[in-house]
C-alpha positions in Angstrom: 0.0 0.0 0.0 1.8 3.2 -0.8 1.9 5.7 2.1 1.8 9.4 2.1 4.0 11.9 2.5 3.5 12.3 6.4 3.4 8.8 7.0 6.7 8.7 5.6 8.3 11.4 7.4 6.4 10.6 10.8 5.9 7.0 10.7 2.4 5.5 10.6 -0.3 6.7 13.0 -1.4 4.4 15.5 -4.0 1.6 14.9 -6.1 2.5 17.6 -9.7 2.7 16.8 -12.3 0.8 17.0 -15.7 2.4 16.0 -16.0 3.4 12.3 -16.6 7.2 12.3 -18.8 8.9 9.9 -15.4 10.5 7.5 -13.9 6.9 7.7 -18.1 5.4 6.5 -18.1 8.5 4.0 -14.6 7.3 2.2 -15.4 3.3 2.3 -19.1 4.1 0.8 -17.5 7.1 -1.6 -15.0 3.8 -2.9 -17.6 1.4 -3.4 -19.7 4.1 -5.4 -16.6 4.9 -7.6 -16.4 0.9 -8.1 -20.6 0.7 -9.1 -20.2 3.5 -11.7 -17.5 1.8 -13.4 -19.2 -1.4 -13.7 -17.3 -3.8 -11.0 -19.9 -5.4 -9.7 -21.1 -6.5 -13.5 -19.3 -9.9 -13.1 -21.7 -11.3 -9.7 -24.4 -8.5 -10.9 -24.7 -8.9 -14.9 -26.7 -6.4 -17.0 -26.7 -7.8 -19.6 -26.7 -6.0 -23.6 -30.1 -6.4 -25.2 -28.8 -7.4 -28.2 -26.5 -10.3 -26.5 -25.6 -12.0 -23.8 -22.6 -10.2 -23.0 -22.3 -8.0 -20.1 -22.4 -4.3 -20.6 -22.3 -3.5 -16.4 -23.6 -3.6 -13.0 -27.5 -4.7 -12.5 -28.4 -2.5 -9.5 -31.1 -3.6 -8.4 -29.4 -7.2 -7.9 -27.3 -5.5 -6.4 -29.3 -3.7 -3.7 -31.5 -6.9 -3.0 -28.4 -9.1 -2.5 -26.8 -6.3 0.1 -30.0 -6.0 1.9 -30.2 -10.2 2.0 -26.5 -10.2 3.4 -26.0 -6.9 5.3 -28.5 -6.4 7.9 -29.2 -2.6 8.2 -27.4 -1.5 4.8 -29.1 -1.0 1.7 -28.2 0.9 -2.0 -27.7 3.7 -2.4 -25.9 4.0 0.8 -26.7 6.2 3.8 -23.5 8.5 5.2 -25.9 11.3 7.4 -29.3 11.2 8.8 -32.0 13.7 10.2 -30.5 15.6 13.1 -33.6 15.2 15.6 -32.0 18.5 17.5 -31.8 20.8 15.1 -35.4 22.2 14.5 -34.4 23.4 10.8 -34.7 19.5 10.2 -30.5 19.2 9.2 -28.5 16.2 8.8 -26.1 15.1 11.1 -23.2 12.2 9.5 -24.1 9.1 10.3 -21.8 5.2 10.3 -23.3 2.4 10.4 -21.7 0.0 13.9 -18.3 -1.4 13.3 -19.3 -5.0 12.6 -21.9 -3.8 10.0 -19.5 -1.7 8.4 -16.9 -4.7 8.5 -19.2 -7.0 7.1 -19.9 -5.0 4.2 -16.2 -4.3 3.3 -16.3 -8.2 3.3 -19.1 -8.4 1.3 -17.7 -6.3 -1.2 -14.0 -8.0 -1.6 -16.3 -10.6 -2.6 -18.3 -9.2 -5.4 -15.5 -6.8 -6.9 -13.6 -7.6 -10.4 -12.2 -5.1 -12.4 -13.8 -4.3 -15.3 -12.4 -4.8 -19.1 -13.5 -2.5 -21.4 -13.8 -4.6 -24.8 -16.5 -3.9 -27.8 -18.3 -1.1 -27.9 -22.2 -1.4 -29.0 -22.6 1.7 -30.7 -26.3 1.9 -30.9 -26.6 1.4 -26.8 -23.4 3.5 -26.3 -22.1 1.2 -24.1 -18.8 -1.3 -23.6 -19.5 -4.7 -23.4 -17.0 -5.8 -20.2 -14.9 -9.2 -19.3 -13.4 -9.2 -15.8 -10.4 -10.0 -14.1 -11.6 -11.1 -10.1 -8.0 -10.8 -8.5 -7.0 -7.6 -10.2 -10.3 -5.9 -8.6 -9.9 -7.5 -5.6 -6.4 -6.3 -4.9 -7.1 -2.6 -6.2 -10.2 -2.8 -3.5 -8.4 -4.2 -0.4 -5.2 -1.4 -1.1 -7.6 1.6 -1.0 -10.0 0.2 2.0 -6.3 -0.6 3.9 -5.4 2.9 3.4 -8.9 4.3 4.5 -8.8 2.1 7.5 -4.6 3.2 8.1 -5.5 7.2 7.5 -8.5 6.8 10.0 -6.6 5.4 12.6 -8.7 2.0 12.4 -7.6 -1.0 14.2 -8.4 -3.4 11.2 -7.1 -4.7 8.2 -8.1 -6.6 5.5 -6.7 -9.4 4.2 -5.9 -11.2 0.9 -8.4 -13.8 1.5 -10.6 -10.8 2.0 -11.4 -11.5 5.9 -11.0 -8.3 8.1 -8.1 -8.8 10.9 -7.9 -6.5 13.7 -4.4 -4.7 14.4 -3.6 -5.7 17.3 -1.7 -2.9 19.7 1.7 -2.5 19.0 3.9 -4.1 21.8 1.7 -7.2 22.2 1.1 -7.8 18.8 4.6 -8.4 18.2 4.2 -10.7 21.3 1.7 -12.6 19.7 3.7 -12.9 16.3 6.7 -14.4 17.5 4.9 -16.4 20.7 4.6 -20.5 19.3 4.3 -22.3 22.7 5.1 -25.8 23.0 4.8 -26.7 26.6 4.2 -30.5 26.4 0.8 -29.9 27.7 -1.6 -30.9 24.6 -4.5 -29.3 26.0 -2.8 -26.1 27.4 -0.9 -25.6 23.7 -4.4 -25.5 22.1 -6.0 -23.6 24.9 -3.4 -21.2 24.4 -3.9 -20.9 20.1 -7.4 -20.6 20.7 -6.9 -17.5 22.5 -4.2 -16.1 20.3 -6.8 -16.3 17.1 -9.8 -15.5 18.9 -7.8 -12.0 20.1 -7.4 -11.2 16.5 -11.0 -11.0 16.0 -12.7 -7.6 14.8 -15.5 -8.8 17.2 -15.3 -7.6 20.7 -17.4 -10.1 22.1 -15.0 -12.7 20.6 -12.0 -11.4 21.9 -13.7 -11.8 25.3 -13.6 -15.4 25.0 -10.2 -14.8 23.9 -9.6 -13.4 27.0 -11.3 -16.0 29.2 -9.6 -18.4 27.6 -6.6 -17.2 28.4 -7.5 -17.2 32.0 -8.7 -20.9 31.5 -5.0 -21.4 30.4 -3.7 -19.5 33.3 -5.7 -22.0 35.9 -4.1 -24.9 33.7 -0.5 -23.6 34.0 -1.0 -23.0 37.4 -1.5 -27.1 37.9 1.2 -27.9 35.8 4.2 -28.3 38.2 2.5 -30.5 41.2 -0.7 -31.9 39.6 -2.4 -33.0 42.7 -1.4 -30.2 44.7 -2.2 -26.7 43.0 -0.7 -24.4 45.8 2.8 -26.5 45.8 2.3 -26.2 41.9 2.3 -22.6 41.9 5.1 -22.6 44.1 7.2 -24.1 42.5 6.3 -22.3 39.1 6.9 -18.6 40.5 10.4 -20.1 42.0 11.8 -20.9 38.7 10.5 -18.2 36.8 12.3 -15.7 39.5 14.8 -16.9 41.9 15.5 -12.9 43.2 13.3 -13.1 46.1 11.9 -9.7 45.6 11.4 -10.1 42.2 9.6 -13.6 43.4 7.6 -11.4 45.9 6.3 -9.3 42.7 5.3 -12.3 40.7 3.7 -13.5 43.9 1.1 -10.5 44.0 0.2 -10.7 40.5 -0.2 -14.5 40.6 -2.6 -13.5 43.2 -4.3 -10.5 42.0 -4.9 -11.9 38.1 -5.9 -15.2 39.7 -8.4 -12.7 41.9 -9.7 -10.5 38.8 -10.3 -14.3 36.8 -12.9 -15.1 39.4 -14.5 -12.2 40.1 -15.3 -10.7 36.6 -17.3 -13.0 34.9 -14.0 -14.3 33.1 -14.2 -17.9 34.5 -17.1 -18.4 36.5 -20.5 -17.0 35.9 -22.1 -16.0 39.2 -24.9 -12.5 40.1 -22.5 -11.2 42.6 -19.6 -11.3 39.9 -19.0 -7.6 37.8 -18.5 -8.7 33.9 -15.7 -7.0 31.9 -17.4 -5.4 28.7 -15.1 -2.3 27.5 -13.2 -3.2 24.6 -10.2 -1.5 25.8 -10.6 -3.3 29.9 -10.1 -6.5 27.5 -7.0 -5.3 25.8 -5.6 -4.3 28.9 -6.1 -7.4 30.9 -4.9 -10.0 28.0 -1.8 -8.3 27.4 -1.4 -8.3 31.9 -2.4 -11.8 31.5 -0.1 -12.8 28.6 2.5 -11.3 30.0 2.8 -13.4 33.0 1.6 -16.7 31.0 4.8 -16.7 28.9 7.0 -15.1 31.6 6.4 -18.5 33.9 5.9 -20.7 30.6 9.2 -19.8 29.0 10.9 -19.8 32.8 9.3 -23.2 33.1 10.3 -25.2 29.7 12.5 -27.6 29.6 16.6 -26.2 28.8 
């Protein structure tokens, strides 16, 4: 994707957001018009030439009908603002659709693109009669959504099998990319994947099982060293993962307090008296605390 000029004499700007703002909606739907006027959507979408069977652009209204079908609360053409219910002078106000709806359709889209090949023209209906090339539209369309989503700030990403990643925060990204854990523990390793993929999900509600899973694997690890005897276990864990006793003393209290936050916030049990963790960014921050200490006393704890 080629970067602008500040970008380049800045660095990228963070990957932080998560909610698709109105300018960010306005530039995805102002791409995806720019694609229907020249005719990309002709190859799922045919309109086809009176006078033959060969496609001379996009049928709309296909179109529309398979975007309502697919995209729940999206049709065509495609709303960027809506009536500002403060403003007595009746005004509108810009308007985005929520993140996953806006996700989905940037999915939906990579799907149906090709780019269009001009070839005959029909002179008596003034118009080109098209063949299309699937990848070639596809890659034009994920650059310029990737750059949309990079000059908004947008924490997502889509990919060249045209799923939508999220961009995981900087320092524990790179934590995730180069973490491969073989502990000898079966169960734990997958536990542990699980997590790792689920984290990556655009969907905050599935990167809260990522988290509990991860506290699932904590519980695991925890049994690991002693397995009849959980307290010895843990013992013995935080002893080789930090032989300074006051660095041991550290580990100690965060053993304690993560352990404390798993069963008290609807993260491993599921209890009325328990307070569930539902802000995107209270998730972030406790998977990377968590991950942190999991491969801290997992790579203390593998075999030399």
């Amino acid at each position: 994707m080629n970067s602008y000029f500040s970008d380049r004499e800045l660095g990228a700007r963070p990957r932080t957001e998560q909610e698709i703002s109105p300018v960010a909606w306005a530039g995805i739907v102002a791409l995806v018009e720019s694609l229907a006027n020249g005719g990309a959507f002709g190859a799922s979408f045919p309109e086809k030439c009176p006078d033959s069977s060969a496609i001379c652009g996009n049928n709309i209204q296909s179109f529309k009908s398979s975007i309502e079908a697919e995209i729940h609360g999206l049709s065509w053409p495609l709303q960027i603002d809506e009536d500002d219910d403060e403003d007595f002078m009746s005004s509108k106000k810009p308007w985005s659709p929520a993140a996953l709806i806006a996700l989905d359709f940037v999915e939906f889209v990579w799907r149906k693109v090709a780019q269009p090949i001009a070839g005959y023209h029909h002179n008596y209906f003034q118009h080109y009669h098209f063949t299309f090339d699937v990848e070639a539209g596809r890659a034009t369309f994920r650059e310029n959504v990737n750059r949309i989503f990079a000059r908004n700030n947008l924490a997502y990403d889509l990919g060249s099998d045209g799923q939508i990643r999220r961009v995981l925060p900087a320092v524990l990204g790179e934590a995730l990319a180069r973490t491969y854990f073989r502990t000898g523990d079966h169960m734990l390793d997958v536990m542990l994947e699980e997590s790792h993929k689920k984290f990556s999900d655009p969907n905050p509600l599935i990167r809260r099982e990522a988290l509990e899973r991860l506290f699932d694997s904590w519980e695991r690890i925890k049994s690991l060293a002693h397995t009849t005897n959980k307290a010895k276990s843990i013992e013995l864990i935080l002893d080789r993962a930090a032989p300074d006793p006051a660095f041991r003393e550290v580990l100690e209290k965060e053993s304690r307090e993560l352990t404390n936050i798993g069963n008290s916030h609807l993260l491993r049990h599921h209890e009325l008296a328990q307070s569930p963790v539902v802000d995107a960014w209270h998730v972030d921050y406790l998977f990377h605390r968590l991950f942190a200490m999991v491969e801290l006393v997992i790579r203390k704890n593998s075999p030399q």
